[in-house]
C-alpha angles and dihedrals in degrees: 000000000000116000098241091058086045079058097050107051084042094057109015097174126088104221119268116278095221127081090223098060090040082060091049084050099048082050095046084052102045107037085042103047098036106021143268094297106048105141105208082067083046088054096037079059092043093051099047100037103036115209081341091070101104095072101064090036106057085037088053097050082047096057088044083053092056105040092049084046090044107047128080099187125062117264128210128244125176121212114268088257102062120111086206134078121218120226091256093054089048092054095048099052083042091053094041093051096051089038091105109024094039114023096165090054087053093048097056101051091042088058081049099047101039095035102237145082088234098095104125103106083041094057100044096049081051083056096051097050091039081062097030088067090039094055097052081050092255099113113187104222094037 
């Protein structure tokens, strides 16, 4: 097996096209990889919110809570420098853009992402920070 192809089926997704969701991911990387509090994610949201940037922050720890209390299966998460998503990180900015226009599609995928039917808190903090983008005019899936 070449590397590239090992790449490949390690990260299958290209990364998102839009700077909103490359944000998401950034934030996916870091808070998942070196905590809640990790402050290059804090100043990503700094940087790209200005003094609004609390908000979608705390919204967004709160949705990385929930999913590491949630899920009962490992997800995987790919180091900030790769130009690569993983199919868990696909599925999270997916599920986090269709949180609020369509909660049933995000549903689904987060039953098949976290491995149980208990997605309910999960899905509403996906919600908030869904809204919380839009709101600040920074939606994720547009």
């Amino acid at each position: 097996m070449t590397t590239s192809h090992s790449i490949v089926h390690a990260l299958p997704h290209p990364l998102p096209e839009g700077n909103d969701a490359r944000l998401v991911l950034f934030a996916i990387r870091r808070l998942g990889a070196h905590g809640l509090n990790d402050a290059c994610a804090a100043h990503g949201f700094l940087t790209a919110f200005g003094q609004s940037f609390r908000r979608p922050l705390v919204l967004m720890r709160a949705f990385m809570l929930d999913v590491a209390r949630t899920a009962t299966q490992p997800i995987a998460i790919a180091p900030c420098c790769c130009a690569r998503a993983t199919a868990s990180e696909a599925a999270l900015l997916e599920i986090l853009a269709r949180a609020g226009s369509s909660p049933e599609s995000a549903r689904l995928l987060l039953v098949d992402q976290l491995g149980t039917r208990a997605v309910d808190s999960v899905l509403a903090s996906a919600a908030a920070v869904g809204a919380a983008f839009a709101d600040a005019g920074r939606p994720i899936g547009g």
